[in-house]
DSSP file (Angstrom, degrees, kcal/mol; ACC not computed):
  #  RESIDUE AA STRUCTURE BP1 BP2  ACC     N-H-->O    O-->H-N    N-H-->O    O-->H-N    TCO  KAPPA ALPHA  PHI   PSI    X-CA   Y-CA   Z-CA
    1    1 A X              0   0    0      0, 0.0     2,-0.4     0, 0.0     0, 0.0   0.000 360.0 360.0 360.0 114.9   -5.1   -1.0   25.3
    2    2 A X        -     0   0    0      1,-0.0     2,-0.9     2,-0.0     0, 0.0  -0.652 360.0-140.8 -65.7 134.3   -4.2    2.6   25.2
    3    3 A X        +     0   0    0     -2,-0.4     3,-0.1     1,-0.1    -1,-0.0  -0.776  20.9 176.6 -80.5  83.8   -1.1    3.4   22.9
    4    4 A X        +     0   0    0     -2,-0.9     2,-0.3     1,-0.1    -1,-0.1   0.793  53.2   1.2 -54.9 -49.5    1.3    5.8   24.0
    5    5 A X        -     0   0    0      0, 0.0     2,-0.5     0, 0.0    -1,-0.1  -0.995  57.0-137.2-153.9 170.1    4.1    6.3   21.8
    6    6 A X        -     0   0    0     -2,-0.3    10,-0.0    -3,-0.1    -3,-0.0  -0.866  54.5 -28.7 -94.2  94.6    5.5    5.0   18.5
    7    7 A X  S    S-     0   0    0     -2,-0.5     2,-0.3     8,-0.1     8,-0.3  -0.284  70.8 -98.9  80.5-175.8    8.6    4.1   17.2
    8    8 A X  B     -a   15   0A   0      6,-0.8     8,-3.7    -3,-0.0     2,-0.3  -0.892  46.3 -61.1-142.2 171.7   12.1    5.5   18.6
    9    9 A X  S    S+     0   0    0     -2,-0.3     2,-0.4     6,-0.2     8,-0.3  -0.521  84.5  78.4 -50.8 130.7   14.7    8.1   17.7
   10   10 A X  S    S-     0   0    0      6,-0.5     4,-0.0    -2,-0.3     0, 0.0  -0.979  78.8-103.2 172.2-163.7   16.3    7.7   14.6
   11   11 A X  S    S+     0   0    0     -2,-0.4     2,-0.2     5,-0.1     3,-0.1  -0.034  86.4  95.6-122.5  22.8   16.0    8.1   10.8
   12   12 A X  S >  S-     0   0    0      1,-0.2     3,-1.6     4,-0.0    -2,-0.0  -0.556  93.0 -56.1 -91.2 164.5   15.3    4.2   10.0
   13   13 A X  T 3  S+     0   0    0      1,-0.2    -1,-0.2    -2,-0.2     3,-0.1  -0.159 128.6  16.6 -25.7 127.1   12.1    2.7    9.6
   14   14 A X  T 3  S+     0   0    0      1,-0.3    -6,-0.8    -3,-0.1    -1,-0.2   0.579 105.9 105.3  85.7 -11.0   10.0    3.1   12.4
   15   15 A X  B <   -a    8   0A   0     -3,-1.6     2,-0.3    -8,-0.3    -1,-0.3  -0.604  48.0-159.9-112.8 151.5   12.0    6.0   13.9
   16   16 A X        -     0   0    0     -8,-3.7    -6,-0.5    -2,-0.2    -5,-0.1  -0.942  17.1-167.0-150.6 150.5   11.5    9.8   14.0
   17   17 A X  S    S-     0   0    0     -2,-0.3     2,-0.2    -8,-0.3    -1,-0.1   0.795  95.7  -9.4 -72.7 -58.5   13.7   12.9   14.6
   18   18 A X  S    S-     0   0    0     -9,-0.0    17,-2.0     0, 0.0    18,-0.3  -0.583  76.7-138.9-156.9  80.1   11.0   15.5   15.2
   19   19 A X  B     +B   34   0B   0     15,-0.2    15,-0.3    -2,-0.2    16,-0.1  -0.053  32.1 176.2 -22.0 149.3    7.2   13.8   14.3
   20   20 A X        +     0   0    0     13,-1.0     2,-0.3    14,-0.1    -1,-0.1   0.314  49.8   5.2-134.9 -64.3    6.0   17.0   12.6
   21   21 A X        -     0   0    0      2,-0.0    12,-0.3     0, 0.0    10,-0.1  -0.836  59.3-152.3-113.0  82.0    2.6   16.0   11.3
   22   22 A X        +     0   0    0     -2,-0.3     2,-0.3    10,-0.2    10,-0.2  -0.151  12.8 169.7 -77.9-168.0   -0.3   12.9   11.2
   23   23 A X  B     -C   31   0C   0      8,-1.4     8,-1.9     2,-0.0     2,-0.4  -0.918  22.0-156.4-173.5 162.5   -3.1   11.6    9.1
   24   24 A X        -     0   0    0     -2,-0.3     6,-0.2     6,-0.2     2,-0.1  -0.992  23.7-148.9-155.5 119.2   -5.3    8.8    8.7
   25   25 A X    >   -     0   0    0     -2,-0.4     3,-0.5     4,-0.1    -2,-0.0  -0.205  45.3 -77.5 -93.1-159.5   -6.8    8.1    5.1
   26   26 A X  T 3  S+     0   0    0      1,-0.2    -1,-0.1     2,-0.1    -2,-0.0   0.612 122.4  61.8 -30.8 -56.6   -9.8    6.8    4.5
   27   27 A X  T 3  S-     0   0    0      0, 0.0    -1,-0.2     0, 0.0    -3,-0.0   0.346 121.2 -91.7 -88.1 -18.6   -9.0    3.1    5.3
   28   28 A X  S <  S+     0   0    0     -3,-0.5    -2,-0.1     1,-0.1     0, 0.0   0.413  81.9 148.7 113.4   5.0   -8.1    3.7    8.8
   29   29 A X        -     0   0    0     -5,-0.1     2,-0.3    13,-0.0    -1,-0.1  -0.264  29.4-160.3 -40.0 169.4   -3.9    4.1    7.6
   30   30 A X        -     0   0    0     13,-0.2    13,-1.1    -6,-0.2     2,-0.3  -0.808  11.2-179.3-120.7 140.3   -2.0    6.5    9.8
   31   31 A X  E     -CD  23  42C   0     -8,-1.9    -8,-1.4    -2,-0.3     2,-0.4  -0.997  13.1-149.6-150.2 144.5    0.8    7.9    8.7
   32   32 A X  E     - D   0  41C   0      9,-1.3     9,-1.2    -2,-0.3     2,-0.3  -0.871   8.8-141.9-124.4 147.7    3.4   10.4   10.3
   33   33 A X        -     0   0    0     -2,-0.4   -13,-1.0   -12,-0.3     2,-0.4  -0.571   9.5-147.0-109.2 155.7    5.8   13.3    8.8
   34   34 A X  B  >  -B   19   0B   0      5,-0.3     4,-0.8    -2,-0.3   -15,-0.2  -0.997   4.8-161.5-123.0 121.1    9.1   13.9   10.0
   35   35 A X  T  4 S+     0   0    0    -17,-2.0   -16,-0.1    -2,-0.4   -15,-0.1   0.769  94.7  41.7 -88.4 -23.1   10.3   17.5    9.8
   36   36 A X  T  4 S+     0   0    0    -18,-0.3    -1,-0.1     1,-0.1   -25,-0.0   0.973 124.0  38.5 -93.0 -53.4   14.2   16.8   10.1
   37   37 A X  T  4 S-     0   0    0      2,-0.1    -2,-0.1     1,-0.1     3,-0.1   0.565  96.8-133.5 -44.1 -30.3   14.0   13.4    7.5
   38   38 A X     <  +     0   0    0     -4,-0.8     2,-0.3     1,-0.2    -3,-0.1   0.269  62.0 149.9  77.3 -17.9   11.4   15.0    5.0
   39   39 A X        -     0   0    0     -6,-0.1     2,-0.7     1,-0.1    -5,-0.3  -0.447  46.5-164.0 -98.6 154.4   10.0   11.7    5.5
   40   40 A X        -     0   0    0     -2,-0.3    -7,-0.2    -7,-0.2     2,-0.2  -0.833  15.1-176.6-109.2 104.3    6.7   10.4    5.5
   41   41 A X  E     -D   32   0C   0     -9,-1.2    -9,-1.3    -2,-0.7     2,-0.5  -0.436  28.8-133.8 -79.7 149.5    5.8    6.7    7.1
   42   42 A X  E     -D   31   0C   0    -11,-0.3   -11,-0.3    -2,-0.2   -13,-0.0  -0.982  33.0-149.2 -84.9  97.7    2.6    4.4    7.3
   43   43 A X              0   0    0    -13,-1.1   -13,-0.2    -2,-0.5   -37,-0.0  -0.210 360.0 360.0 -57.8 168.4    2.7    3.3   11.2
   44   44 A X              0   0    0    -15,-0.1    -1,-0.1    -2,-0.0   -13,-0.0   0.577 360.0 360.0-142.4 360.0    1.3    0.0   11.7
């Protein structure tokens, strides 16, 4: 199964305003930045 997109608009869990950045540590996490929130999530 390809994966296309992530999440929705918003500032809630699971949501982004403007994805800015990912990364993927070690352990196969991904995790995505938000430039508008400041915030940084762990997708799942």
């Amino acid at each position: 199964m390809l994966l296309t997109a992530w999440g929705s608009k918003g500032s809630g869990s699971g949501q982004f305003m403007q994805p800015q950045g990912i990364a993927l540590d070690t352990s196969g996490n991904v995790y995505v930045s938000d430039s508008i929130t400041n915030n940084i999530q762990e997708v799942h």
